[in-house]
C-alpha positions as CSV (number, residue, x, y, z in Angstrom):
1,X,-17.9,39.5,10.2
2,X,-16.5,39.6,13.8
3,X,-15.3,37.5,16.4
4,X,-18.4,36.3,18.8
5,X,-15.8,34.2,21.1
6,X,-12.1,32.7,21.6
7,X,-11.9,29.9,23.6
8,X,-8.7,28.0,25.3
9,X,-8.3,24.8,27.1
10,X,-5.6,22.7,28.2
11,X,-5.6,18.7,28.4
12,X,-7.5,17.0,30.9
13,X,-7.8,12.9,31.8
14,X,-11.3,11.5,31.1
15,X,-12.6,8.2,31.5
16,X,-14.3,6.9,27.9
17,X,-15.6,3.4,28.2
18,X,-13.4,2.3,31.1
19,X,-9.4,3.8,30.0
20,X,-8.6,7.1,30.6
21,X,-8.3,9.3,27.3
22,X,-6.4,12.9,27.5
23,X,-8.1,15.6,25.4
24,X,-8.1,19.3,25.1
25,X,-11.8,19.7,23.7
26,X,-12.8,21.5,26.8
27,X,-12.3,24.9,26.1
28,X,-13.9,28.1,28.0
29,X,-14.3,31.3,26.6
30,X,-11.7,34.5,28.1
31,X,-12.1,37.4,28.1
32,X,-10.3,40.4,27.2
33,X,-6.9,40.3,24.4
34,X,-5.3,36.5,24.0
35,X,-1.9,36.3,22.0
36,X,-2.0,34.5,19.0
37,X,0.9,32.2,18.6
38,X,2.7,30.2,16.1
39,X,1.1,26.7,17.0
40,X,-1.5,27.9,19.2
41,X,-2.9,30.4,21.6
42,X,-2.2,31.4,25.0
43,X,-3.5,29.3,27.7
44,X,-4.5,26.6,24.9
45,X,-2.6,23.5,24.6
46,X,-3.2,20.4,22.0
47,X,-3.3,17.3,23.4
48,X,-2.2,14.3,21.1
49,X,0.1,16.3,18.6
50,X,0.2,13.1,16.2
51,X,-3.8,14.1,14.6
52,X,-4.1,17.8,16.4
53,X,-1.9,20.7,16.3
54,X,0.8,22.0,14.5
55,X,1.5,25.1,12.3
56,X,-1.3,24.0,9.7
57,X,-3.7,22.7,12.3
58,X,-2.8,26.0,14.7
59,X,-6.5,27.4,15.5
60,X,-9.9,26.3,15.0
61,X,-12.5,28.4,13.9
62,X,-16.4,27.5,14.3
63,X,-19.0,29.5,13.1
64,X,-21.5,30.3,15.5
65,X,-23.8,30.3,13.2
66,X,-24.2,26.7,13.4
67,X,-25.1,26.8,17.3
68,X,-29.0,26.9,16.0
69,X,-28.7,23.6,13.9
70,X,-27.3,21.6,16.8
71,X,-29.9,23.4,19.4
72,X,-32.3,21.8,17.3
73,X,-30.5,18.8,16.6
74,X,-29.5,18.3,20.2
75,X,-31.9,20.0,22.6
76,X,-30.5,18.7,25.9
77,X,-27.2,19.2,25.1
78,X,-25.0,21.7,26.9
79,X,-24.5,23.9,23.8
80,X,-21.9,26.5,25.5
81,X,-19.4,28.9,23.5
82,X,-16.3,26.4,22.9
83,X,-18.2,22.9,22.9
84,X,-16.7,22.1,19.7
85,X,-13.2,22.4,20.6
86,X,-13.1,25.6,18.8
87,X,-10.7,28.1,19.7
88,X,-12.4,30.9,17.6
89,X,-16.3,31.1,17.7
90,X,-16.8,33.3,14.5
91,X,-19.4,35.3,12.6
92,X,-19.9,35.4,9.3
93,X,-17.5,32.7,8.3
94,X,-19.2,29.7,6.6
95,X,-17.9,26.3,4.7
96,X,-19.8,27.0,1.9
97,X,-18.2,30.8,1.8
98,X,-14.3,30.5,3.3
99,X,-11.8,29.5,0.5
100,X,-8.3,27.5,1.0
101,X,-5.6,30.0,0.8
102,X,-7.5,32.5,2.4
103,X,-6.0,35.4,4.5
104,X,-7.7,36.7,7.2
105,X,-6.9,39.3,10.1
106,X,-8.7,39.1,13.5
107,X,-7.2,42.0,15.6
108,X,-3.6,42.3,15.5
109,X,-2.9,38.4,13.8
110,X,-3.3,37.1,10.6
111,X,-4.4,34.0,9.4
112,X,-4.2,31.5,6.4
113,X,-7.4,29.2,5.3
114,X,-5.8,25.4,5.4
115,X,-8.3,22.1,5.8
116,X,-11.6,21.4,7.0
117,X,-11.5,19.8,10.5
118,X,-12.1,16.0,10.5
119,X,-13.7,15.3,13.9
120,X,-11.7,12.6,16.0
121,X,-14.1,10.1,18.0
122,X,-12.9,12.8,21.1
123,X,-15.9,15.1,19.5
124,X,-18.3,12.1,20.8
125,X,-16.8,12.2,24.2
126,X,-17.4,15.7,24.6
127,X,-20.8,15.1,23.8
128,X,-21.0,11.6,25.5
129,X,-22.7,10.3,22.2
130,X,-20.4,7.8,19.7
131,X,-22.7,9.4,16.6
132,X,-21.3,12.8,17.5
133,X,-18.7,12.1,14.9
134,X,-20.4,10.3,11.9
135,X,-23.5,13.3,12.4
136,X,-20.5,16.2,12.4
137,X,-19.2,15.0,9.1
138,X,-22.8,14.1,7.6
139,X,-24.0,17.3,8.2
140,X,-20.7,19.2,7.0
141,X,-20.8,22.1,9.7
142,X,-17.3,21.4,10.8
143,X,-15.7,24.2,11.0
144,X,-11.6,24.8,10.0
145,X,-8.4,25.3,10.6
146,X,-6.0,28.2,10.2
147,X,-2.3,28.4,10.0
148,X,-1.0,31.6,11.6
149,X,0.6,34.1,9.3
150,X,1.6,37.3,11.7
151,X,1.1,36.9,15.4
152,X,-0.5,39.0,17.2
153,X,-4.2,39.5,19.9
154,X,-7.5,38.2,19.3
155,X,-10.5,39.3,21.4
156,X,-14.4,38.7,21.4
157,X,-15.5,41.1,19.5
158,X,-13.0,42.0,16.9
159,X,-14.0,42.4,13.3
160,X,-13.1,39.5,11.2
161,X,-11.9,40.7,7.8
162,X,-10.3,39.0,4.5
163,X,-7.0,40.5,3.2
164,X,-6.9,38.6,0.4
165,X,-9.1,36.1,-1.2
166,X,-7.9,33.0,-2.5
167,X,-7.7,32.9,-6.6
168,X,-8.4,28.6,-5.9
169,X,-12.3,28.8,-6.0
170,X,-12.0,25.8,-4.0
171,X,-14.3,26.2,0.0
172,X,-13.5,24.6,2.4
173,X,-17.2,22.3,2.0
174,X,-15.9,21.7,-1.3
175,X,-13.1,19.6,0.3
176,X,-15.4,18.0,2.6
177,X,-17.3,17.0,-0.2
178,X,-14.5,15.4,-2.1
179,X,-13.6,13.6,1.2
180,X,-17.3,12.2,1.8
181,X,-18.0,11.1,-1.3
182,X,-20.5,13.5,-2.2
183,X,-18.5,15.3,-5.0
184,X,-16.9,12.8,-7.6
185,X,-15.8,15.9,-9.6
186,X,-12.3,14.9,-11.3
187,X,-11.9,19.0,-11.7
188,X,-12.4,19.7,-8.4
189,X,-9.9,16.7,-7.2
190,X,-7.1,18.0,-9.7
191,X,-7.7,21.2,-8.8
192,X,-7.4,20.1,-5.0
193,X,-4.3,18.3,-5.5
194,X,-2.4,21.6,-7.2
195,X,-3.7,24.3,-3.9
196,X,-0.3,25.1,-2.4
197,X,-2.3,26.3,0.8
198,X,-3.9,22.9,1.6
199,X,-1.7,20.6,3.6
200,X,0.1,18.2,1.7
201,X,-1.5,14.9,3.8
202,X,-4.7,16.2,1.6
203,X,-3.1,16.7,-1.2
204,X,-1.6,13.6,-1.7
205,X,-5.0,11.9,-0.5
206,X,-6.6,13.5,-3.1
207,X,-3.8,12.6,-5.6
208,X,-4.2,8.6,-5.2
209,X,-7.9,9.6,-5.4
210,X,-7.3,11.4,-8.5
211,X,-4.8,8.2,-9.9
212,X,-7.2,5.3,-9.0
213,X,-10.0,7.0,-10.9
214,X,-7.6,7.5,-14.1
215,X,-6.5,3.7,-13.6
């Protein structure tokens, strides 16, 4: 597993059907050793802190992996290293694979497994199409989010490894599942609702989820 990219941005103005909308999904790739931060990474800013951001939400791994399926998907899209907002283009990290709790060390930093990412409609503007969003979550190549454990410097290249593996057996596509319906598994939602690691929004989502179906 390594590290293919790591990509910042910082918010920008854009126009979306007629208002101006400020986003950070614009993010290039550096090069050479970025510091890894509490809530984010240097040169990286979130935009709208209310949705994005914040210790659970602090970096945003996609697997490059995934490139291919959109290539295909999308073959005149601009399909460059960062287009999906992600500050981490990984290797060897997939949905179906990465477990909530997870600890992970890329270069000197190291790294808790928290959510899935939930795309916000800003996905579509950064790929001027309004069914960015609904194909994102259909699809479940999303991606997710890390909370920062130890900071430290990330760069291309590093090797990605796990320093401990989560004892949940719950992936991060099993959430996504619960959350589009396509698992109605009341083991899986209990189980979900009692994962310290996964943010308590989710867990308490999951919870009424869990109540209404006893009800």
């Amino acid at each position: 597993m390594r590290l293919v990219s790591v990509n910042v941005g910082l918010p920008r103005e854009v126009d979306w059907h007629g208002r101006a909308v400020k986003t950070s999904i614009w993010k290039d790739p550096v090069d050479g050793r970025v510091h890894v931060g509490t809530l984010n990474l240097d040169g990286d800013q979130q935009s709208d802190l209310s949705v994005h951001g914040g210790a659970d939400k602090a970096v945003y791994v996609y697997p490059h992996e995934h490139y291919q399926f959109w290539k295909n998907e999308l073959p005149d899209a601009d399909l460059s290293l960062g287009v999906f907002g992600e500050n981490l283009t990984s290797e060897g990290l997939l949905e179906d694979q990465v477990q909530i709790g997870d600890r992970l060390r890329i270069g000197t930093a190291e790294f808790i497994v928290r959510q899935p990412r939930i795309p916000c409609f800003k996905l579509g503007i950064r790929f001027n199409r309004p069914d960015m969003v609904k194909r994102f979550l259909q699809n479940k190549k999303t991606g997710f989010y890390l909370a920062v454990h130890r900071e430290g410097d990330v760069a291309a290249g590093h090797s990605i490894e796990f320093i401990e593996r989560s004892k949940s057996d719950v992936t991060i596509l099993d959430i996504l599942n619960l959350y589009v319906m396509d698992s109605q598994s009341q083991d899986l939602l209990r189980r979900a609702t009692e994962l310290p690691a996964l943010p308590s929004s989710w867990r308490d989502y999951f919870h009424k989820r869990l109540w209404n179906a006893d009800v």
